[in-house]
C-alpha positions as CSV (number, residue, x, y, z in Angstrom):
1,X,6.8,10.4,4.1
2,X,3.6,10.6,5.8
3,X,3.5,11.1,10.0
4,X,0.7,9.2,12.1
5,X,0.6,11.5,15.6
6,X,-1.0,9.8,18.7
7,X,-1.2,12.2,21.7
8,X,-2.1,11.1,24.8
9,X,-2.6,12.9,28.0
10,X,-2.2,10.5,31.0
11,X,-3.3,10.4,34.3
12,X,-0.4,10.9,36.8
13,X,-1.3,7.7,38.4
14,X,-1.0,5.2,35.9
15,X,2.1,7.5,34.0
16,X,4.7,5.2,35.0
17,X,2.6,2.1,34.5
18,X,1.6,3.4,31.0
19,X,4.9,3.9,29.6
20,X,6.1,1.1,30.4
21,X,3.3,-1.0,28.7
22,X,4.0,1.6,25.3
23,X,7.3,0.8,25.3
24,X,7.0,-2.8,25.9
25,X,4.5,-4.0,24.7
26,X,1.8,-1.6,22.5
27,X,4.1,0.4,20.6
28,X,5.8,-3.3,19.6
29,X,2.4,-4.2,18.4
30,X,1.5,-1.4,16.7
31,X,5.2,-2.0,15.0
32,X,4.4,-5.5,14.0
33,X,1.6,-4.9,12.0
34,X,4.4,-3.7,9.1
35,X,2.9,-0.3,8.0
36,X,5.4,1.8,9.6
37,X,9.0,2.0,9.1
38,X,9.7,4.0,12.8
39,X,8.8,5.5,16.0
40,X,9.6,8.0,18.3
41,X,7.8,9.3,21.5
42,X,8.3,12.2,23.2
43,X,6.9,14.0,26.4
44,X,5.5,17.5,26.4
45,X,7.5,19.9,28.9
46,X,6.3,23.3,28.4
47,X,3.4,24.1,28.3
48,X,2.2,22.1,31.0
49,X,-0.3,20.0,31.5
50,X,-2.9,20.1,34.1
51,X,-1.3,19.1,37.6
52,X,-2.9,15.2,37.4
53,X,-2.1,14.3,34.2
54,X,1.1,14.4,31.5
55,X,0.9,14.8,27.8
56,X,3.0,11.9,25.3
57,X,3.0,12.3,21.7
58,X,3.9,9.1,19.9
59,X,5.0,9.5,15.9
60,X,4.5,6.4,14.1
61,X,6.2,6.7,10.2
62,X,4.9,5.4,7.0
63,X,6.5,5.3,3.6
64,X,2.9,6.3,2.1
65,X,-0.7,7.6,2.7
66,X,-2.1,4.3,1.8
67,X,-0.2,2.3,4.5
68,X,-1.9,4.6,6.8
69,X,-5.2,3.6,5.0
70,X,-4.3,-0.3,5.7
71,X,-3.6,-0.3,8.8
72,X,-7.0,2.3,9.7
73,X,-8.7,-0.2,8.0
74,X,-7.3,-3.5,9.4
75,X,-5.6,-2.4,12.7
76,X,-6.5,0.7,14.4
77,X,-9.3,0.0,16.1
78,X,-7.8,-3.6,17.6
79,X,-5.2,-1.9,19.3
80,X,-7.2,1.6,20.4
81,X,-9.6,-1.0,22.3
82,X,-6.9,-3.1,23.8
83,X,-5.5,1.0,25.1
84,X,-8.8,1.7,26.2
85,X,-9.1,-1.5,28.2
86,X,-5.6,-1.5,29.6
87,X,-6.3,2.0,31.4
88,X,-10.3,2.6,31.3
89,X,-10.8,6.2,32.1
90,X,-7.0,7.1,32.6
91,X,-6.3,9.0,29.0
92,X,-7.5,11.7,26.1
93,X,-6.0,10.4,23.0
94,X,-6.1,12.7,19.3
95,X,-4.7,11.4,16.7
96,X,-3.6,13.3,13.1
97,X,-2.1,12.5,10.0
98,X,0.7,14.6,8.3
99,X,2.8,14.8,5.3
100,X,6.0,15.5,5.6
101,X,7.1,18.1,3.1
102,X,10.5,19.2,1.6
């Protein structure tokens, strides 16, 4: 089982606004293009952020490494842009890969 992490810090702002577009909309999307099998999203309580912004880490699932590869190859950068232009100058995102292990 391998783990695709997006973390996201997010201006206070736009917070409400933002999650409400992941969970409607972007996270769908992301959903659609049939690599991964499930999702979760969480919000970071402790430590905290800094006072005008709040951290979200979204975990995307994938049966295998090379569905990961796919969609970085056919997907990724579609749907970072349409995040980027959604809330210009309103986020830090990382991203990582893991494996989950036994």
């Amino acid at each position: 089982m391998i783990i695709y992490r997006v973390t996201i810090n997010i201006k206070k702002d736009v917070e409400e606004e933002w999650l409400n577009w992941m969970k409607t909309e972007h996270i769908d999307e992301v959903m659609r293009t049939g690599y991964f099998t499930k999702w979760e999203i969480l919000k970071q309580l402790i430590p905290e952020s800094v006072t005008d912004e709040s951290i979200y880490t979204v975990r995307y699932h994938l049966e295998s490494f090379s569905g990961y590869e796919l969609y970085a190859k056919n997907d990724a950068a579609r749907l970072q842009n349409k995040h980027t232009e959604k809330f210009p100058g309103k986020f830090k995102a990382s991203r990582a890969v893991y494996q989950m292990l036994d």
